[in-house]
C-alpha positions as CSV (number, residue, x, y, z in Angstrom):
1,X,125.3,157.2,58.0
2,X,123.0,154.2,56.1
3,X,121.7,151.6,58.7
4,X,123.6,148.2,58.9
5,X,122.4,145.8,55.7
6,X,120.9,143.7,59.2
7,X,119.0,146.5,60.8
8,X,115.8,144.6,60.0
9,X,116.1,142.3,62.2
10,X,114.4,142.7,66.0
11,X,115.4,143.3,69.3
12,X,116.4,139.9,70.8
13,X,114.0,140.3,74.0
14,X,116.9,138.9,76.2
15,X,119.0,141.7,75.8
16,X,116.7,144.4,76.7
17,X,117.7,144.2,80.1
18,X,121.2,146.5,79.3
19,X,119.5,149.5,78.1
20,X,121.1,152.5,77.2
21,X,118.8,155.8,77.1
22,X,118.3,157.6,73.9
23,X,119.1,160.6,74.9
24,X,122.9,159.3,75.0
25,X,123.0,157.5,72.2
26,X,124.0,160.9,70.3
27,X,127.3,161.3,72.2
28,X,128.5,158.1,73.3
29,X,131.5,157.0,70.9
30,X,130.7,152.8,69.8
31,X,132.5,150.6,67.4
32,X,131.3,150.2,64.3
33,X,132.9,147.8,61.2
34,X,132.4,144.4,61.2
35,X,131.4,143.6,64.5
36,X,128.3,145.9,66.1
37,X,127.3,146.3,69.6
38,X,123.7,145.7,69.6
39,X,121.4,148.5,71.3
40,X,118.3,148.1,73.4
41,X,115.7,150.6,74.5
42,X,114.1,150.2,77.8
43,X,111.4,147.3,77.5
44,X,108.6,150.6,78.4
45,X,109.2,152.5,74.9
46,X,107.6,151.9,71.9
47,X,110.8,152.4,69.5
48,X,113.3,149.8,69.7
49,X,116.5,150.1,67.9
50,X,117.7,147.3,65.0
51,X,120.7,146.7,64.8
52,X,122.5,143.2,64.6
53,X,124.1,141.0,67.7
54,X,127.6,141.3,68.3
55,X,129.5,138.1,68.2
56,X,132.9,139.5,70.0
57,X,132.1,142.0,72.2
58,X,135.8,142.7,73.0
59,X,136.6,143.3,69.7
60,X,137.3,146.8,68.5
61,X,138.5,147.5,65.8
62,X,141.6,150.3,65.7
63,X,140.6,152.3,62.2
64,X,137.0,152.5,63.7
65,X,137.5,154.5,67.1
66,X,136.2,157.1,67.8
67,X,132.9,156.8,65.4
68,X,129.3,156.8,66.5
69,X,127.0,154.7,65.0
70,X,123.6,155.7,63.5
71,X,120.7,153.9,65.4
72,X,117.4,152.7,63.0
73,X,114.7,152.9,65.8
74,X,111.7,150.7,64.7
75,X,107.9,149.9,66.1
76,X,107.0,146.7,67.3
77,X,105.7,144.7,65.0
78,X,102.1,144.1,66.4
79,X,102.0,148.2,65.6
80,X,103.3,148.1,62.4
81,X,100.8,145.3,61.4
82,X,97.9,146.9,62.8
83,X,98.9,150.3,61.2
84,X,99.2,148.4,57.9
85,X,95.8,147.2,58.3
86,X,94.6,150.1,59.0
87,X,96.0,151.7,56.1
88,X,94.7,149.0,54.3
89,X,91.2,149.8,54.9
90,X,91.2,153.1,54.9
91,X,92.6,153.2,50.8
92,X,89.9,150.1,50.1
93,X,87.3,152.3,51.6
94,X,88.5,155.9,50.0
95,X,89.7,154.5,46.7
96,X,86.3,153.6,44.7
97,X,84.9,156.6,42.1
98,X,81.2,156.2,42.9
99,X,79.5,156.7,39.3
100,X,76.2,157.5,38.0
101,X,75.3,156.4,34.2
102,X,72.7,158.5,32.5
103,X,71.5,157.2,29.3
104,X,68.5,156.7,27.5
105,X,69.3,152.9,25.8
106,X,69.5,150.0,28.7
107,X,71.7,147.8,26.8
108,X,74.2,150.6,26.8
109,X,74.1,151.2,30.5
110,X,74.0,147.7,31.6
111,X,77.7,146.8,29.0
112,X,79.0,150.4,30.6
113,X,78.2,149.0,34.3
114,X,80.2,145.9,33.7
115,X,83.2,148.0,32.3
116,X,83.4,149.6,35.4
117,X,82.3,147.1,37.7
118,X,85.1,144.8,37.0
119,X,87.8,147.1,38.3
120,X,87.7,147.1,42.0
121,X,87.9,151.2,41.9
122,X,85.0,151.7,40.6
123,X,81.3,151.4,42.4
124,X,78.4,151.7,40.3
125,X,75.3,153.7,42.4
126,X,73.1,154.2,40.0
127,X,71.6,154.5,36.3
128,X,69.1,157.1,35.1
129,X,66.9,156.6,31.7
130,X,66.3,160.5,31.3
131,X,68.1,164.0,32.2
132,X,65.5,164.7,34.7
133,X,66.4,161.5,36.5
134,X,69.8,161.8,36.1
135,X,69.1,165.4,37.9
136,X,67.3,163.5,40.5
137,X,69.1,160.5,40.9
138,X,72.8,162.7,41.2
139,X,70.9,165.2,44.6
140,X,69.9,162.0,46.0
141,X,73.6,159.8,45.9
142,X,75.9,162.8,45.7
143,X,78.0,160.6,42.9
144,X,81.8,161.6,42.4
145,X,81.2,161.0,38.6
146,X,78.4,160.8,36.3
147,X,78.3,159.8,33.3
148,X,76.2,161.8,30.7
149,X,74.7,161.3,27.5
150,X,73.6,164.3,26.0
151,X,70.7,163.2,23.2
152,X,67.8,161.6,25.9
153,X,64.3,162.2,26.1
154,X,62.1,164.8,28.6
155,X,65.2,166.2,29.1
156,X,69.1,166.3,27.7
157,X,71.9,166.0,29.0
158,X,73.0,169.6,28.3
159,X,70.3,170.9,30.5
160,X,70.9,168.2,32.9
161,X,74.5,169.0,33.2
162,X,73.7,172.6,34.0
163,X,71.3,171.7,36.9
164,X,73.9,169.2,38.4
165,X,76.1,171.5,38.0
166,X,74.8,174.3,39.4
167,X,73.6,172.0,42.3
168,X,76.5,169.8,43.0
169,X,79.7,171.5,42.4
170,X,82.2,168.6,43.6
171,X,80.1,166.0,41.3
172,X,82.4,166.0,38.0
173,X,80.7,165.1,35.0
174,X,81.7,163.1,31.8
175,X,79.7,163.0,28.7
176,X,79.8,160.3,26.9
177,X,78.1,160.7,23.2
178,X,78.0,159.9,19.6
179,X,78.1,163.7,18.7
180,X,81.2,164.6,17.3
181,X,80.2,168.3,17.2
182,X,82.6,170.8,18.4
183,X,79.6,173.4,18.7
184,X,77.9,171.2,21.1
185,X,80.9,170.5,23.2
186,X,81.9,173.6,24.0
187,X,78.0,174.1,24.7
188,X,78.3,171.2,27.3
189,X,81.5,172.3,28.8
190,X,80.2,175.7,29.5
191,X,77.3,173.9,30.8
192,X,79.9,172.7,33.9
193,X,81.0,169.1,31.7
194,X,84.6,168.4,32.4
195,X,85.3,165.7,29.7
196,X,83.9,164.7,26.5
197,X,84.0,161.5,25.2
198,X,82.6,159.6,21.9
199,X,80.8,156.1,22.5
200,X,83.6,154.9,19.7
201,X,86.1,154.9,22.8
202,X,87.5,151.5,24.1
203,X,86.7,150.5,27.6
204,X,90.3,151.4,28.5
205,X,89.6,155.3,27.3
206,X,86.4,155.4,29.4
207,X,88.2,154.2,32.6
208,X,91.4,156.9,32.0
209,X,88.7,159.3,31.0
210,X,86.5,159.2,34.5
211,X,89.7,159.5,36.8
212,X,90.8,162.2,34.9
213,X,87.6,164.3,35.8
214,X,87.7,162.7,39.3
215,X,90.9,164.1,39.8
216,X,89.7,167.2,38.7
217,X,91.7,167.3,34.9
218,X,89.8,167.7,31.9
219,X,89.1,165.0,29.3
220,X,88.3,165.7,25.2
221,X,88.4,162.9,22.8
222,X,91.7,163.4,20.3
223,X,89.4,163.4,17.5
224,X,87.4,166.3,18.6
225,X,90.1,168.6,21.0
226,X,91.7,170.3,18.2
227,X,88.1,171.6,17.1
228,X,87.3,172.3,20.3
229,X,90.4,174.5,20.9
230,X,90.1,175.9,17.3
231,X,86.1,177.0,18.6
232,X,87.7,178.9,21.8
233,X,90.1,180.8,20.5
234,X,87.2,182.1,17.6
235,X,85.1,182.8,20.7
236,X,87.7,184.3,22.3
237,X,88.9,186.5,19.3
238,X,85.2,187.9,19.5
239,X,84.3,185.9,16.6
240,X,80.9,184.3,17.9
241,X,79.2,181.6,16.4
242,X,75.5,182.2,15.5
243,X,74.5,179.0,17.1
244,X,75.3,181.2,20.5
245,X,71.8,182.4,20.2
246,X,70.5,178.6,22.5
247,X,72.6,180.4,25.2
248,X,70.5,183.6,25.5
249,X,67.5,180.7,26.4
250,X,66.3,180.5,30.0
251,X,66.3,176.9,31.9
252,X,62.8,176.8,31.4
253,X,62.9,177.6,27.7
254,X,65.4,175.0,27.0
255,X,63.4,172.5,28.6
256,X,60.1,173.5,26.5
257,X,62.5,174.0,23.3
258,X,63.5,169.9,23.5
259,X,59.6,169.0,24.8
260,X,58.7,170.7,21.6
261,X,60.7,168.9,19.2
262,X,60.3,165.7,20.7
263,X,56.5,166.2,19.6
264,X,54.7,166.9,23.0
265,X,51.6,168.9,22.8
266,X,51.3,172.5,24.9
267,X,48.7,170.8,27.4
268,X,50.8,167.8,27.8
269,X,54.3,170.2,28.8
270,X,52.2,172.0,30.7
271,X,51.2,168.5,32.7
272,X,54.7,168.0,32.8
273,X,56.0,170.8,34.1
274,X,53.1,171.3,36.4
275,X,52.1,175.0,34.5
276,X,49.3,176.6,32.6
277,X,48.9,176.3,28.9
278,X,48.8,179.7,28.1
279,X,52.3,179.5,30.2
280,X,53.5,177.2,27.8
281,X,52.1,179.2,25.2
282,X,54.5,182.3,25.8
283,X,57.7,180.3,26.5
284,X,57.0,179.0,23.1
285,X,57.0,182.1,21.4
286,X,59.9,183.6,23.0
287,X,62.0,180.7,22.2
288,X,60.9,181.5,18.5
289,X,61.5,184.7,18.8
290,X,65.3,184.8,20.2
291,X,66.5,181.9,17.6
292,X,64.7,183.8,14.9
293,X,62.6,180.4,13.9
294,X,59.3,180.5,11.9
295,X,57.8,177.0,12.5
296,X,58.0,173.9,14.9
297,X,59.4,172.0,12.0
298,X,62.5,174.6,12.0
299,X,62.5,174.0,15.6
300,X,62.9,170.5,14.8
301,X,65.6,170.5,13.0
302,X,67.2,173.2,15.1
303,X,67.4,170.6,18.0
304,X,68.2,168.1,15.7
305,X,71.3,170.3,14.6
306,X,72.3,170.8,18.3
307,X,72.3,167.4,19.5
308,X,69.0,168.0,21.8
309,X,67.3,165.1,20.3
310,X,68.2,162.6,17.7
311,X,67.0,163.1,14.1
């Protein structure tokens, strides 16, 4: 049976001295109808039932004899407005996506950080300049989102993703990029990216896109899913792409590969990267080697072709 339309109102305290114990309340036969006999608990427990003040107790309506009325128990109110604040505080503390931006151009970071920063769900920890930072910065504040661009210098966001990754699995991350390349999404994705979204996206996209991954969905641009799709089902038909080759690379060689193309010198990657020369020498020719390039200027445009650096 549905409460009484009144059975919001409290306990007047007066009448809690004629309390009736709940464990009768399921057998004892009350009038109900129009008039109701108003309930009390004993003043000790922390339910008291609602129900509205009779104005004629005498009256007792024939056609309702015999019926029990349902009883709404409620807290007091003191606990229902500390529980509400508590509540309160708990979602305002558990509701903001702490995100990480990773991109080489400041003016970009700085117009994405107020995007975010003006809704109240979002909380801003950091901003790297490079994929090694963003590596960095993501171990050291454990973000629930970062944002990833993948063409940036000493090293992309590809490899970047990878080592995030590989090192935080409950960090999700969105890349956010001019690229509309279906190669080098599905490259990114297998990386351990769970969205991919073009830098031609409104503000409105970016913020649907980032609690999509935080959720744990995935997120492709429209313009590029289809081709994305279209790429798995060749892959998965056994018809592999050629480009495939950058994924027989090691870490290390994918790191030299985008050193090299940016123009770095052997003895300054191997200042870099804290190893010898003649280190750097050999990584060099087994990159060669497995992508079947000739020269650094085919290595050039080979990154350039991937997305590892911008032609």
């Amino acid at each position: 049976m549905a409460p009484h339309p009144l059975a919001l109102q409290r306990c007047p305290r007066p009448l809690q001295r004629h309390p009736i114990p709940v464990q009768a309340l399921s057998t004892v036969p009350l009038p109900i109808g129009p008039k109701c006999l108003f309930l009390c608990l004993p003043q000790r427990s922390p339910l008291t039932p609602i129900l509205p003040p009779p104005t004629n107790l005498g009256h007792t309506p024939s056609a309702d004899r015999g019926r029990t009325v349902s009883i709404a128990f409620a807290p007091p109110r003191e606990y229902n407005h500390a529980k509400r604040e508590n509540r309160r505080e708990h979602i305002g503390a558990m509701a903001k996506i702490r995100v990480l931006l990773a991109d080489d151009h400041t003016i970009l970071r700085q117009g994405l950080r107020k995007i975010l920063e003006a809704d109240p769900s979002f909380e801003v920890v950091g901003e790297a300049g490079d994929g090694r930072e963003a590596v960095k910065k993501a171990e050291a504040l454990k973000p629930d989102v970062v944002v990833m661009d993948i063409s940036m210098p000493i090293m992309n966001g590809i490899e970047a993703t990878r080592q995030i990754a590989k090192s935080l699995p409950k960090t999700k991350i969105l890349v956010l990029t001019v690229h509309e390349n279906d190669q080098l999404a599905m490259e990114i994705l297998n990386a351990g990216a769970t969205g991919y979204l073009l830098k031609d996206a409104a503000g409105e996209e970016l913020i649907a896109a980032i609690r999509a991954v935080h959720r744990g969905d995935s997120y492709l641009s429209p313009s590029i899913a289809k081709r994305v799709i279209a790429q798995y089902l060749d892959f998965a038909r056994g018809k592999a792409s050629p480009e495939e080759k950058f994924s027989d690379l090691t870490a290390r060689e994918r790191e030299i590969l985008q050193l090299i193309a940016e123009g770095y010198s052997n003895k300054e990657i191997a200042q870099m990267l804290y190893i010898s020369e003649k280190t750097v020498k050999t990584h060099r020719e087994n990159i060669m080697r497995k992508l079947d390039l000739h020269s650094v200027a085919e290595l050039v445009r080979y990154a350039i072709r991937r997305g590892i650096i911008q032609g």
